[in-house]
Backbone as CSV, one residue per row, in Angstrom:
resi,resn,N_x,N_y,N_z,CA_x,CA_y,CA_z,C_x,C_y,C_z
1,UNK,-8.173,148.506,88.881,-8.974,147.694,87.989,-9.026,148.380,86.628
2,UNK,-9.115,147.524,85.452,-9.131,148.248,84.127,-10.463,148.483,83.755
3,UNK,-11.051,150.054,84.051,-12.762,150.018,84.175,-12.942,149.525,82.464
4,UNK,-12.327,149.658,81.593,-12.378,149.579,80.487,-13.231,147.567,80.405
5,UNK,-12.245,147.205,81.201,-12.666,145.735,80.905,-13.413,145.585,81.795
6,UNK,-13.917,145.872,82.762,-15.329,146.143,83.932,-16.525,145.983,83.203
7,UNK,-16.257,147.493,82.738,-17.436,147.807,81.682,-17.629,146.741,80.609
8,UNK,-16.881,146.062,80.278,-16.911,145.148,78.909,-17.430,143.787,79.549
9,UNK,-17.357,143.334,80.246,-17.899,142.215,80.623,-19.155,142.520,81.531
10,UNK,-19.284,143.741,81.735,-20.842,143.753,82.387,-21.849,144.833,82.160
11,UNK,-22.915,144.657,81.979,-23.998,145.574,80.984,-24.313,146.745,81.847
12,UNK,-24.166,146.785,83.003,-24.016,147.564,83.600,-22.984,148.283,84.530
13,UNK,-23.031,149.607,84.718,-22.209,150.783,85.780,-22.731,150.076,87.153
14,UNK,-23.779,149.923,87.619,-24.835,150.126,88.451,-23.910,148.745,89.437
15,UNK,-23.237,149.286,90.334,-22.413,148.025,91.628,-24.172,148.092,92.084
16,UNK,-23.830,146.628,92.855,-24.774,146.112,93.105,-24.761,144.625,92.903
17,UNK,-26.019,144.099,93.415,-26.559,142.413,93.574,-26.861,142.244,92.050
18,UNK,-26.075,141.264,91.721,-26.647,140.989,89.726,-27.244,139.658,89.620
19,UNK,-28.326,139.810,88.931,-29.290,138.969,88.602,-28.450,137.700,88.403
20,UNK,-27.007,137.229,87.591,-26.797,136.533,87.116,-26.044,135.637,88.081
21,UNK,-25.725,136.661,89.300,-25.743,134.950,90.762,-26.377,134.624,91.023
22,UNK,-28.115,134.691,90.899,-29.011,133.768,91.609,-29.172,132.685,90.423
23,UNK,-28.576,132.829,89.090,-28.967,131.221,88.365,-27.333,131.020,88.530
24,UNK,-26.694,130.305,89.737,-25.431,130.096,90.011,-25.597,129.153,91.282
25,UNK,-26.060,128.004,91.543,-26.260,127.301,92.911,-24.979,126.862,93.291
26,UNK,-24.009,126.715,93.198,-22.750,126.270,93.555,-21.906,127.604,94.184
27,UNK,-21.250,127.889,95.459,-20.676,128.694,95.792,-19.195,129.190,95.253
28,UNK,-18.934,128.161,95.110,-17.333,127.909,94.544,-17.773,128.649,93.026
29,UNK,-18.694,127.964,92.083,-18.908,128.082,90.366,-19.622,129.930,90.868
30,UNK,-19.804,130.175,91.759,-20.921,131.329,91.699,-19.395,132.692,91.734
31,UNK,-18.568,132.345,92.999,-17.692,132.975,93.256,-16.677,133.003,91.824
32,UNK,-16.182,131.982,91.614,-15.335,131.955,90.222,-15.906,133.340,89.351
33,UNK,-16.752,132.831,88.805,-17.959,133.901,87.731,-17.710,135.286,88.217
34,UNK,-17.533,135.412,89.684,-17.988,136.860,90.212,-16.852,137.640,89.903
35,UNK,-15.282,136.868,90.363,-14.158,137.460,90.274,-13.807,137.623,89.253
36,UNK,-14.127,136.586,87.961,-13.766,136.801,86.282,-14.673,137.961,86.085
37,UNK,-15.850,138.136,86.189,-16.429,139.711,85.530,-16.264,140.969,86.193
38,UNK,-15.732,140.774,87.718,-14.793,141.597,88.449,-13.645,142.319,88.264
39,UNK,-13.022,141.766,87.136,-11.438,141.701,86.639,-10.740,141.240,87.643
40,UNK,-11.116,140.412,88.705,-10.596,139.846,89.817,-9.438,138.582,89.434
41,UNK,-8.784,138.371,88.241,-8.503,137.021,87.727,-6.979,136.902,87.645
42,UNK,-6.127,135.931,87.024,-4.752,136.301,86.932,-4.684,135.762,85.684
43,UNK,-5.344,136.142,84.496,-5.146,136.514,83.468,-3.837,137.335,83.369
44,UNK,-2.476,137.476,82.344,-1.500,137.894,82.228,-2.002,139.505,81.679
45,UNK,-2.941,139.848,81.340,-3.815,141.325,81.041,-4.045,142.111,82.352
46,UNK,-3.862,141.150,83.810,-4.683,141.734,84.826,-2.731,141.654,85.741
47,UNK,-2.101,140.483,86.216,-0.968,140.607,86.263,-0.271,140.909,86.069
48,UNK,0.257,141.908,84.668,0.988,142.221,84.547,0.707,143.671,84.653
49,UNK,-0.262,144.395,84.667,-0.786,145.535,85.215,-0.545,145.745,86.504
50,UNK,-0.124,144.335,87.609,0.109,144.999,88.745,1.639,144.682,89.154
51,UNK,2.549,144.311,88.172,3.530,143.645,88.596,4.603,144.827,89.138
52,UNK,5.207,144.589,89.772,6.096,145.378,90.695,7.133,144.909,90.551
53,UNK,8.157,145.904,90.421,8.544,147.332,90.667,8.001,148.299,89.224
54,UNK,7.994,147.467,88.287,7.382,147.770,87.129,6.424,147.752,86.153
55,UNK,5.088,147.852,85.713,4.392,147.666,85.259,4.986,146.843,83.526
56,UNK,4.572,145.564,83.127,4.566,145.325,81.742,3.635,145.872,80.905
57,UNK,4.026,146.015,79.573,3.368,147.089,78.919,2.423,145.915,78.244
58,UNK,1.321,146.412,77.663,0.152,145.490,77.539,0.770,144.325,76.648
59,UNK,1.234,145.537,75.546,2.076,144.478,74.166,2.643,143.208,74.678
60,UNK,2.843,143.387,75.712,4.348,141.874,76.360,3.549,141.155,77.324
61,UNK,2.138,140.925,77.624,1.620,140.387,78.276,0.751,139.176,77.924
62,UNK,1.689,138.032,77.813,2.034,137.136,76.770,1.320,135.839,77.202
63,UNK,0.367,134.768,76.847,0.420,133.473,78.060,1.101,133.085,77.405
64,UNK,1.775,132.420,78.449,2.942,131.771,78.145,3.222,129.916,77.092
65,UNK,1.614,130.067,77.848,1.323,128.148,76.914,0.980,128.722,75.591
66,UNK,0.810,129.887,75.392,-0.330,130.145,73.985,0.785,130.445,72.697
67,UNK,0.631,129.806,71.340,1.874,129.766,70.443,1.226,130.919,69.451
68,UNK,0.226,131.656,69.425,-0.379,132.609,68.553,0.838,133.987,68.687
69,UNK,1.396,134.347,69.809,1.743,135.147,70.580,1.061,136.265,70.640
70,UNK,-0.275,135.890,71.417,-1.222,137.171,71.684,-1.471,137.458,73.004
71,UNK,-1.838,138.679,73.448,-2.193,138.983,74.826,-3.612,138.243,75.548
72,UNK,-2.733,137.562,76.270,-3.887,137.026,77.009,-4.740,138.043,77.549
73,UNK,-6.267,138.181,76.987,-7.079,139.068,77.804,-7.936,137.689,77.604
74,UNK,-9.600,138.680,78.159,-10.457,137.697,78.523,-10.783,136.837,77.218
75,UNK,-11.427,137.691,76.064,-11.342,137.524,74.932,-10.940,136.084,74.338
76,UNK,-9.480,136.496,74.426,-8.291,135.433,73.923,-8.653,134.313,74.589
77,UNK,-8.209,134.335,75.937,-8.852,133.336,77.369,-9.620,132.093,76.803
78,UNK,-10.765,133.176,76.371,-12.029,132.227,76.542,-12.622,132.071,75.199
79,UNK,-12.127,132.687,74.276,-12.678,132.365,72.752,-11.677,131.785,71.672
80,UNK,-10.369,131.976,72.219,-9.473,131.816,70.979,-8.271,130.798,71.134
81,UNK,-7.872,131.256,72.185,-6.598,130.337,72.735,-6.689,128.928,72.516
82,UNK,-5.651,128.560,71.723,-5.501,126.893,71.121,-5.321,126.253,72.580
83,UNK,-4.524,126.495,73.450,-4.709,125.883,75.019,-5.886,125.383,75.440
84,UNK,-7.131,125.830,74.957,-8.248,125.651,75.728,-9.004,124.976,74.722
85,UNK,-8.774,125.092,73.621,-9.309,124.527,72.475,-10.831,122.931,73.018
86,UNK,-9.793,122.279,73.980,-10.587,121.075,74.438,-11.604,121.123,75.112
87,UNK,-11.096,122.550,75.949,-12.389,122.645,76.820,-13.522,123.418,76.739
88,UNK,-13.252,124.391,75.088,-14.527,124.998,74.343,-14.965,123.693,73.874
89,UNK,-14.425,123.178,73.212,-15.355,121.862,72.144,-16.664,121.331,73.194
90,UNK,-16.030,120.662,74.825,-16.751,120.205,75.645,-18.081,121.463,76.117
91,UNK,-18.506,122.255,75.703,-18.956,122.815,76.618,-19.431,123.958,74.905
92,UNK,-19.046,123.827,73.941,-19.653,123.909,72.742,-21.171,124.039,72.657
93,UNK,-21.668,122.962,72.804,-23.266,122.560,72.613,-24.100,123.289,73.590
94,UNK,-23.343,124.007,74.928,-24.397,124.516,75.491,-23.708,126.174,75.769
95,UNK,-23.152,127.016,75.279,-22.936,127.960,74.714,-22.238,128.449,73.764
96,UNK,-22.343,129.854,73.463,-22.452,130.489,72.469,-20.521,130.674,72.241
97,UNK,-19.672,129.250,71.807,-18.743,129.828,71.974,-17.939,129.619,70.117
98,UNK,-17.320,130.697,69.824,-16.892,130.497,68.343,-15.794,132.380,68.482
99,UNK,-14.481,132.150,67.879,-13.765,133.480,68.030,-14.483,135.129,67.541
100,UNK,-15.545,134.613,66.892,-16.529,135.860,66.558,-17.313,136.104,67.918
101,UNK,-17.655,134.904,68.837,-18.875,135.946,69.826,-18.234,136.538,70.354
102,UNK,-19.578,137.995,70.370,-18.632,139.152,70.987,-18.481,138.267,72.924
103,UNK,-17.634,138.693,73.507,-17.384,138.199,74.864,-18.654,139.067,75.817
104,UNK,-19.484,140.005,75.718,-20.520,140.190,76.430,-21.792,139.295,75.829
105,UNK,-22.116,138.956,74.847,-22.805,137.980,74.455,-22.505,136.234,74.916
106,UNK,-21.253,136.086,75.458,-21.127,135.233,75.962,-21.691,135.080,77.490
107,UNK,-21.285,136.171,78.335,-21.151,136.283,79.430,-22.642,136.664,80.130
108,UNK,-23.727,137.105,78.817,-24.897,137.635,79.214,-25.943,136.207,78.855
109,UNK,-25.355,134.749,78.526,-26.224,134.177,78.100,-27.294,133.305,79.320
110,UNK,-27.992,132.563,79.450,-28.989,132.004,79.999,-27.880,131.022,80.812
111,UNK,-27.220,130.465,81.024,-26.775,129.569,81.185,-25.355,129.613,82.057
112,UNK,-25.928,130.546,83.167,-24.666,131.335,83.897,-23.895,130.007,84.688
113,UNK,-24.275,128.797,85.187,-24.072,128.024,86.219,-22.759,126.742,85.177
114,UNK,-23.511,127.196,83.624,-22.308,125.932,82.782,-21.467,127.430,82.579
115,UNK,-21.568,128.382,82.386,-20.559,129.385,81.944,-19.616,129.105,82.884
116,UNK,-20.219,129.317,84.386,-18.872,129.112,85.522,-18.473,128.157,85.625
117,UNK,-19.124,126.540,85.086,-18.264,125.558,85.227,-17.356,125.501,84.317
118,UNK,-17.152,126.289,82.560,-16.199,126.637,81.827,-15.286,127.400,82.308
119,UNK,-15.475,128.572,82.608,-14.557,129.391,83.388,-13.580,128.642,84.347
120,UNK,-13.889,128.054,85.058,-13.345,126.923,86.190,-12.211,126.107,85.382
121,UNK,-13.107,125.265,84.188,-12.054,124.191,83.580,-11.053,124.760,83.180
122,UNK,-11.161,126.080,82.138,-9.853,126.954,81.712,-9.189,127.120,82.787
């Protein structure tokens, strides 16, 4: 796992039960959420870190729909990527989404149950 991006999507070291699955009533939307702040995902940042026989070097870890030619991390994913463009607009009005928020300000907001139904649509 890249503790680097562990640490970045969650305010805490401390493994453990996190406050932010009990505002999550859907098992499926609760689980999604768990594995994205897990680094559990197949983001091309997390795949190509495990690809075999050879590791790709971060630089070349490319999505492939995305015409910016930037590394898909979470970041990109979920704040920037013209791919998804449609499904920030929808989901706009009830968080904090614009290529400036930092991505733990996203991920720490009130509204964990529409976060995972975004997460999902991407």
């Amino acid at each position: 796992m890249r503790q680097r991006a562990y640490l970045g999507l969650n305010s805490s070291t401390q493994y453990g039960y996190k406050e932010y699955l009990s505002r999550v009533d859907n098992a499926q939307l609760r689980r999604s959420l768990a594995r994205f702040r897990c680094v559990n995902h197949t983001l091309q940042i997390e795949l190509g870190r495990q690809a075999k026989p050879v590791k790709v070097s971060v630089q070349q870890r490319y999505y492939k729909l995305c015409n910016l030619g930037a590394v898909e991390d979470e970041d990109h994913f979920l704040l920037v990527c013209p791919a998804y463009q449609s499904v920030r607009e929808r989901f706009r009005g009830s968080l904090p989404l614009t290529a400036i928020t930092p991505l733990a300000k996203l991920l720490s907001c009130q509204q964990q149950g529409i976060l995972a139904r975004f997460l999902v649509q991407c």
